[in-house]
C-alpha positions as a printed NumPy array, in Angstrom:
array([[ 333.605, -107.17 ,   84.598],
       [ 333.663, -111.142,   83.976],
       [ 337.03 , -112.443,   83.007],
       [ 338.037, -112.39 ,   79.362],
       [ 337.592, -116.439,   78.245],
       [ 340.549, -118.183,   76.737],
       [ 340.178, -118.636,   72.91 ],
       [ 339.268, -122.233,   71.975],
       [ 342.406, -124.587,   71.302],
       [ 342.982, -125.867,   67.946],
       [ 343.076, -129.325,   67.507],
       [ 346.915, -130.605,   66.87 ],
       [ 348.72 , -133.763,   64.934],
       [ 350.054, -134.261,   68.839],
       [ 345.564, -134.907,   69.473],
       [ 345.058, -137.067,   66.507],
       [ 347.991, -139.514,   67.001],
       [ 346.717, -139.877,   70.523],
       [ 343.251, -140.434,   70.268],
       [ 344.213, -142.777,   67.029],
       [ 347.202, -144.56 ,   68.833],
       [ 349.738, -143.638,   66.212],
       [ 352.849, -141.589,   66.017],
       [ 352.858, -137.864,   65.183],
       [ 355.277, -138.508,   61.716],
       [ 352.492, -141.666,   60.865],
       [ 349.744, -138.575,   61.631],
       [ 351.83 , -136.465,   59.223],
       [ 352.361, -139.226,   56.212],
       [ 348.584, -139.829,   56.563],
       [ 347.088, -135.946,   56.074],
       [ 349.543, -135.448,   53.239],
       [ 348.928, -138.395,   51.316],
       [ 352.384, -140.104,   51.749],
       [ 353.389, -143.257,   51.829],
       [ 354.716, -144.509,   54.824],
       [ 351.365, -145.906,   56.072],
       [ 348.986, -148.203,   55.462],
       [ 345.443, -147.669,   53.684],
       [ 343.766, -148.601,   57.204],
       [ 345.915, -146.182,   59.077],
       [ 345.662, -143.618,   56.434],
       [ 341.544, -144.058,   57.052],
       [ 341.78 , -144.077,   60.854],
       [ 343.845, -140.805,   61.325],
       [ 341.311, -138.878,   58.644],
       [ 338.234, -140.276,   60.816],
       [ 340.007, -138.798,   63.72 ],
       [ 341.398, -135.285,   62.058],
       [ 337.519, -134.684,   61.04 ],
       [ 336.107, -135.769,   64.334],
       [ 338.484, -133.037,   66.42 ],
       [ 338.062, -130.694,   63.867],
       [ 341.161, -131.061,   62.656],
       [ 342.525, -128.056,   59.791],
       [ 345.486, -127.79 ,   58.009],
       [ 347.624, -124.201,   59.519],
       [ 347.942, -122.013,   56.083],
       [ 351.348, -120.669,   57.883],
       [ 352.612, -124.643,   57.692],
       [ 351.047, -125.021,   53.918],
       [ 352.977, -121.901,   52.784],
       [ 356.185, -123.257,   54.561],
       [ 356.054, -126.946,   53.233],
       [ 355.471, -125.164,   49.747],
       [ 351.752, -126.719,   49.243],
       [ 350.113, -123.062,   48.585],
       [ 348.054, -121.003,   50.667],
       [ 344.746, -122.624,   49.657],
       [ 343.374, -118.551,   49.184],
       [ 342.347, -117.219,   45.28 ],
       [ 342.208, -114.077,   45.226],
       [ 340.055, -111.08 ,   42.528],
       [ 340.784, -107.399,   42.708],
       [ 337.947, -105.111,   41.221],
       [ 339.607, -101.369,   39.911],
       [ 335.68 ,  -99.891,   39.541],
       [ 334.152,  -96.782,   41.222],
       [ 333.286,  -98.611,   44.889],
       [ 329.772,  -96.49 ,   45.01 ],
       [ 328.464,  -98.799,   42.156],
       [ 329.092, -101.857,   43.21 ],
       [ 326.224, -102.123,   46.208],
       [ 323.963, -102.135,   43.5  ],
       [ 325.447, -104.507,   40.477],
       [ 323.914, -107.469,   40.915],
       [ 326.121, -109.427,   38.05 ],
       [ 328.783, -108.996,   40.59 ],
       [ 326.831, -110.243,   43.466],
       [ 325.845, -113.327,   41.59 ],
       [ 329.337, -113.98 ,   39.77 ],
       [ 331.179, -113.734,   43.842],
       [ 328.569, -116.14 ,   44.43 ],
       [ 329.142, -118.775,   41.643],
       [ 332.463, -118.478,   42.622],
       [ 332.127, -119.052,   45.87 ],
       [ 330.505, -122.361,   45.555],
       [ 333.256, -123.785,   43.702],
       [ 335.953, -122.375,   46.001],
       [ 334.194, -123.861,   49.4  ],
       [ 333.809, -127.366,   47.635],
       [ 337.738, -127.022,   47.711],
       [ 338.16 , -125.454,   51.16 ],
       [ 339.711, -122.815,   49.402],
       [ 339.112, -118.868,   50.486],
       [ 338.754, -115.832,   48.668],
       [ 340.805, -112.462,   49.205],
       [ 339.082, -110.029,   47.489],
       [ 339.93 , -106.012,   47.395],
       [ 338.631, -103.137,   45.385],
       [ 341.181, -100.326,   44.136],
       [ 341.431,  -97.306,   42.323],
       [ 342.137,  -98.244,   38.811],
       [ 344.474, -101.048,   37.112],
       [ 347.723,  -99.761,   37.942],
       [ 346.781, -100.319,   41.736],
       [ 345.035, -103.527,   40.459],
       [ 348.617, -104.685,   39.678],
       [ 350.357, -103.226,   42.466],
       [ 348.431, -105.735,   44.39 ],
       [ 349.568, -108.598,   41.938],
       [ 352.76 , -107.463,   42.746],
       [ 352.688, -107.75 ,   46.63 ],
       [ 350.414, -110.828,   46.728],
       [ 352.705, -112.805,   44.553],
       [ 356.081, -111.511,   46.842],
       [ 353.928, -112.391,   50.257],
       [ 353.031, -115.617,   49.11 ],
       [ 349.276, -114.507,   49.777],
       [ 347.123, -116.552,   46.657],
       [ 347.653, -119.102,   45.054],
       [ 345.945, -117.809,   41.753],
       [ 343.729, -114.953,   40.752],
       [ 340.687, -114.552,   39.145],
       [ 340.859, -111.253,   36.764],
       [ 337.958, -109.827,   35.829],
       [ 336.804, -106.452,   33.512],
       [ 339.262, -107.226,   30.661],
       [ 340.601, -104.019,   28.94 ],
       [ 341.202, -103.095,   25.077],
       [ 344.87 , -102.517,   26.171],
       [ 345.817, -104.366,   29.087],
       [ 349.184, -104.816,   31.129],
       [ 347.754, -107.536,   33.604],
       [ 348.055, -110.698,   31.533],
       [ 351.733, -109.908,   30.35 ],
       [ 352.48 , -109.16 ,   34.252],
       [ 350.95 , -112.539,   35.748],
       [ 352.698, -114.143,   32.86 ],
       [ 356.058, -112.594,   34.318],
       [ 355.419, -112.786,   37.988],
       [ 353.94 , -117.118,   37.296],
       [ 350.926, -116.445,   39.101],
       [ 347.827, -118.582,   38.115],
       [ 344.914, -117.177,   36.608],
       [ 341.72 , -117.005,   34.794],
       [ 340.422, -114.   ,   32.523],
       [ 336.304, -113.584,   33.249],
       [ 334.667, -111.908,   29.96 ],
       [ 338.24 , -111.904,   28.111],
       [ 338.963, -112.623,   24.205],
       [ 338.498, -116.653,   23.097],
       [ 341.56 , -116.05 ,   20.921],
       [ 343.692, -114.439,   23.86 ],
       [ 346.502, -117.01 ,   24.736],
       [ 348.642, -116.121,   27.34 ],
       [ 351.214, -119.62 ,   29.297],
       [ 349.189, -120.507,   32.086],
       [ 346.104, -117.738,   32.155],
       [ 342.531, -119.592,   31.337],
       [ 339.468, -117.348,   29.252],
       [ 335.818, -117.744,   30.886],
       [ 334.734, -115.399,   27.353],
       [ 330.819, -114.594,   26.521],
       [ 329.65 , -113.865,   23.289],
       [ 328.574, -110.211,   23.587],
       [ 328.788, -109.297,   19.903],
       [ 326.55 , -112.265,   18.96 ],
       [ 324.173, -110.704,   22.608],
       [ 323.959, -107.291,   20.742],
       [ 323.071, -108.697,   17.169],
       [ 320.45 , -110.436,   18.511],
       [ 319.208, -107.217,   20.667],
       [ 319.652, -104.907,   17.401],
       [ 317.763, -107.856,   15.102],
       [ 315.085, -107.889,   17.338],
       [ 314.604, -103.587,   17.704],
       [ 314.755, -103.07 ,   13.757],
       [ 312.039, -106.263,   13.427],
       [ 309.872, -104.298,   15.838],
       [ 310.764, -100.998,   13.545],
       [ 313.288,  -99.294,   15.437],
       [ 315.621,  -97.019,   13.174],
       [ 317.034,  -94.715,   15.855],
       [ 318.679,  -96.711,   18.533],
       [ 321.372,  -95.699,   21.359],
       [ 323.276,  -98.03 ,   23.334],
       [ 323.967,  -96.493,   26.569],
       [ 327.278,  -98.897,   27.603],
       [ 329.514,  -99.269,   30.387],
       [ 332.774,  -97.822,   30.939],
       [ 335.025,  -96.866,   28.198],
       [ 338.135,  -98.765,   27.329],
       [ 336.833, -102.465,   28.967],
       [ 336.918, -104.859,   26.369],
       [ 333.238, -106.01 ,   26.481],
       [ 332.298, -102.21 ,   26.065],
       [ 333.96 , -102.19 ,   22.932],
       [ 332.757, -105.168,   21.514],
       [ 329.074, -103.819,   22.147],
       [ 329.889, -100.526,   20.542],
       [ 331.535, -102.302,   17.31 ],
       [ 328.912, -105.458,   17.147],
       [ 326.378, -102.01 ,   17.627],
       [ 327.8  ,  -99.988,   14.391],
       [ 328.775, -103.304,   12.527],
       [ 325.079, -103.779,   12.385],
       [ 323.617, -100.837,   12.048],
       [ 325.858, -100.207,    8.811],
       [ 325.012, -103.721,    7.757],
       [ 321.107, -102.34 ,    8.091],
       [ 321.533,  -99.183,    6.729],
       [ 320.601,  -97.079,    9.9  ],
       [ 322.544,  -93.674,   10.065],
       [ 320.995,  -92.656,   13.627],
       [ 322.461,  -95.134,   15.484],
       [ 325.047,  -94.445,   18.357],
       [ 326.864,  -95.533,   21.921],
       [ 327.323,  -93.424,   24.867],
       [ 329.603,  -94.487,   27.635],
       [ 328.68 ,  -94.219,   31.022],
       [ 330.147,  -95.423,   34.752],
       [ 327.12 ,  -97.93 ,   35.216],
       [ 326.191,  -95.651,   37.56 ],
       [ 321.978,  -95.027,   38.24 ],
       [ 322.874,  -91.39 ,   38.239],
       [ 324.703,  -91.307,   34.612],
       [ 322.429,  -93.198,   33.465],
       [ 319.719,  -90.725,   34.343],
       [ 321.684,  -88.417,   32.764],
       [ 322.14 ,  -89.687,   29.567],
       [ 319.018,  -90.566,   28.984],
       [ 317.803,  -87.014,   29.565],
       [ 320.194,  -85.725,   27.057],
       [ 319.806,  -88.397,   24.313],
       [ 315.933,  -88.323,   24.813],
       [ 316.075,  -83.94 ,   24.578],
       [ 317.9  ,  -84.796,   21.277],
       [ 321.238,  -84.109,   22.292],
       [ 323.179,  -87.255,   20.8  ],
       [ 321.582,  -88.576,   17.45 ],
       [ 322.053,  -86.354,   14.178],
       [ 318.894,  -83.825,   13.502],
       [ 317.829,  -83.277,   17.057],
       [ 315.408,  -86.363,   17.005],
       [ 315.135,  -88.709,   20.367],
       [ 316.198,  -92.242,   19.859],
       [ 313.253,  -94.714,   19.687],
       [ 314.779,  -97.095,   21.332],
       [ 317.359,  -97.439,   24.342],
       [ 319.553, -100.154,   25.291],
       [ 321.519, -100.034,   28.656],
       [ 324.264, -101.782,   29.577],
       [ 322.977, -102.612,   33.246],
       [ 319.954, -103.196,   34.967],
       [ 320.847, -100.443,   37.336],
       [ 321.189,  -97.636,   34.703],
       [ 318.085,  -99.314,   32.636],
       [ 315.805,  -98.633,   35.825],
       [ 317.261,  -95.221,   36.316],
       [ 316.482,  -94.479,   32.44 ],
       [ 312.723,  -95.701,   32.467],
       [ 312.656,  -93.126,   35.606],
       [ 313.758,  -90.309,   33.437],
       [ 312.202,  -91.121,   30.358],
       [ 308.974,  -91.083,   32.124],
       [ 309.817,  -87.282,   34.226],
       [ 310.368,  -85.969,   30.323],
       [ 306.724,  -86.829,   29.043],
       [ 308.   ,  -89.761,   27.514],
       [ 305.825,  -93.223,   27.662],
       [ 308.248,  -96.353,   27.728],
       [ 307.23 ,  -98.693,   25.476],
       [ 304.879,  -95.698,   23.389],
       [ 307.196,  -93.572,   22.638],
       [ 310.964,  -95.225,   23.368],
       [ 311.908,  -99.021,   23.979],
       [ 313.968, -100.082,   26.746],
       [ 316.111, -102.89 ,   26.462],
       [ 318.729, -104.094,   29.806],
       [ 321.802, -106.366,   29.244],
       [ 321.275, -107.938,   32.865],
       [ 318.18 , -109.045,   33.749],
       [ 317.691, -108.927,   37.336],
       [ 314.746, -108.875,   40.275],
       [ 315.163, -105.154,   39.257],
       [ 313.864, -105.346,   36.179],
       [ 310.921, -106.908,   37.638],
       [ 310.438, -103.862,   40.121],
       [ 309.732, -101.15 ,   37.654],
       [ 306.506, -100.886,   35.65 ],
       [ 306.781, -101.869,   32.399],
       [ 308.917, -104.299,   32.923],
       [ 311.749, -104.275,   31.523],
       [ 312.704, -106.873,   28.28 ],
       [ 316.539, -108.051,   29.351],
       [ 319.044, -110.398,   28.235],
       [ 319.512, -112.686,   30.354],
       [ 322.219, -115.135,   31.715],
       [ 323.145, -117.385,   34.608],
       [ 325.385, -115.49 ,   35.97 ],
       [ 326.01 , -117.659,   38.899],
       [ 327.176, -120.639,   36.96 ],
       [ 329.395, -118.09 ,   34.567],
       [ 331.406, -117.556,   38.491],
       [ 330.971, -120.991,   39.046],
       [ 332.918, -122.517,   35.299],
       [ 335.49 , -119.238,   36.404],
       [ 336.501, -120.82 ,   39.232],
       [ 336.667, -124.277,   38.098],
       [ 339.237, -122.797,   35.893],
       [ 341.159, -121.95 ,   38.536],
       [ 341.634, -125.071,   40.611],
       [ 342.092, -126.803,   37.348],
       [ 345.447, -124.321,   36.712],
       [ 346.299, -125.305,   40.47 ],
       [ 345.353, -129.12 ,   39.771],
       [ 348.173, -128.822,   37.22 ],
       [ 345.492, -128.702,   33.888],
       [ 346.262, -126.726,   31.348],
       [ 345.148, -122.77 ,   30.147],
       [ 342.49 , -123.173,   27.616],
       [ 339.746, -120.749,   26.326],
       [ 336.103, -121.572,   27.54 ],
       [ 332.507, -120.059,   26.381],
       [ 329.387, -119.882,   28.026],
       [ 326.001, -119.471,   26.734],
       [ 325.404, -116.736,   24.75 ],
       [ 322.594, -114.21 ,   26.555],
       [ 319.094, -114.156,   25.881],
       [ 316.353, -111.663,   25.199],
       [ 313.366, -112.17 ,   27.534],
       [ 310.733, -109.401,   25.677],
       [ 308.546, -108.149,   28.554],
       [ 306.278, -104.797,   28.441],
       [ 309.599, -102.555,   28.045],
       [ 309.55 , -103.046,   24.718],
       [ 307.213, -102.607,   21.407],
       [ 306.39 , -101.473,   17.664],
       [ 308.027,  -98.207,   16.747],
       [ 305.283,  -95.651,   16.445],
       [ 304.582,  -93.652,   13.377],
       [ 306.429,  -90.891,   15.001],
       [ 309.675,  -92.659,   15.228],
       [ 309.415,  -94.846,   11.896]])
């Protein structure tokens, strides 16, 4: 068996005051930004920290009191739908642009529900193991602003309220009810009277601002047969749903909906799938309409219409947020572009049938 190698040596101050022919404590004044040291010093030893390699230990950071340089997000969702979400996958992503420009890493866990969410608060505030968080899937009634308030932690709400005002928490919001007129606007234009929104998980606050915007204007339209069914974002409930809505088993007198908007791409493809197994032609006989657009709805045929965002720079402003909290900036409420809808074959005239 060959010998088990050493592990590589980390570069110490003790290296960079050598090779720069300074002291260790002129080394120290010059990394931290102290005075102590000249401007031509202060140049020399960073020249010489980033030529060895040279990284700041997290275990001194935490002891000198600078922070951990670690964010961290907890997700309380079912952990079998989240290899498929792709809005997740693109917000981490956004996020984590911002957060290597800083140096600064990313814990990230998934749990149960939101009282484990904030058990983890909890211990990562006593440990000392983030600096901030960034909280994401906002609920109707929700303990996890009041407790970061409490427990002084940093953070930044993705997809909260942009009235919610908590010390020292930031809002990333996105108009959904303005998203879901424009959907609705565009499905009664094309003749749609009987229209079911097949939405996300119950009690998140962008769920219910769907299902109100969704009943706000049907009432405002007139249109009696119009409804919301809440799902896990899972491909299978969506299948589901969309068998029992399209078998009239949701809307009042038995008749199918003409039109179907999901509240993921995910479920959206599953739908067209089941739609189609029941005899049903998608855009002939019911309209399909996904909140995220996606390379999925690109996959299927028709393809799907979608509203679309860039989802990437919505996790890129969230974490600018952030380091702005830990920069010292204030909490403020910030919007992003309100989603489009791209129409693409998914989509069409209500037949006489469904008029």
């Amino acid at each position: 068996m060959p010998a088990k190698r050493s592990p590589a040596r980390r570069p110490t101050m003790k290296d960079i005051a050598q090779r720069a022919g300074v002291s260790e404590s002129a080394v120290s004044f010059a990394l931290n930004d102290r005075p102590g040291v000249s401007e031509i010093t202060r140049d020399r030893v960073r020249r010489v920290a980033e030529q060895l390699g040279w990284r700041p230990s997290t275990a001194a950071r935490q002891l000198s009191g600078e922070g951990t340089a670690t964010v961290g997000l907890v997700l309380a969702r079912p952990a079998d739908t989240l290899g498929v979400d792709s809005f997740f996958l693109q917000l981490i992503s956004g996020i984590q642009e911002v957060l290597a420009e800083r140096h600064l890493g990313l814990l990230f866990q998934v749990v149960e529900d939101v009282d484990d969410e904030c058990a983890v608060y909890r211990r990562w505030w006593a440990e000392h193991r983030v600096d901030g968080v960034l909280v994401v899937d906002p609920r109707t009634d929700d303990a996890r602003p009041d407790l970061l308030d409490e427990l002084g932690l940093p953070a930044v709400v993705i997809g909260g309220a942009p009235d919610a005002r908590h010390p020292g928490l930031s809002t990333v919001w996105a108009d959904d009810a303005g998203a879901m007129a424009s959907v609705v606007g565009r499905l009664y234009e094309l003749g749609h009277r009987r229209i079911v929104h097949i939405a996300g998980l119950p009690g998140l606050a962008h769920t219910e601002r769907r299902i109100r915007t969704l009943r706000a204007e049907a009432e405002r339209r007139g249109l009696a047969e119009v409804c919301s069914v809440t799902t896990d974002y899972s491909d299978a409930e969506g299948a589901a749903v969309t068998r029992r809505v399209l078998e009239g088993g949701v809307l009042g007198g038995g008749a199918p909906p003409t039109a179907l908007v999901y509240d993921n791409d995910v479920m959206a493809v599953a739908g067209v799938a089941a739609a189609t197994e029941l005899g049903f032609s998608v855009p002939g006989d019911v309209s399909v309409v996904a909140w995220e657009d996606s390379a999925l709805c690109r996959m299927v045929k028709p393809w799907l219409s979608a509203l679309s965002r860039d989802t990437v720079a919505f996790g890129r402003v969230a974490a600018a947020e952030l380091t702005s909290l830990l920069d010292g900036g204030p909490a403020r409420a910030v919007g992003v572009p309100v989603p489009g809808l791209i129409e693409r074959a998914s989509t069409g005239p209500c037949g006489p049938c469904g008029a």
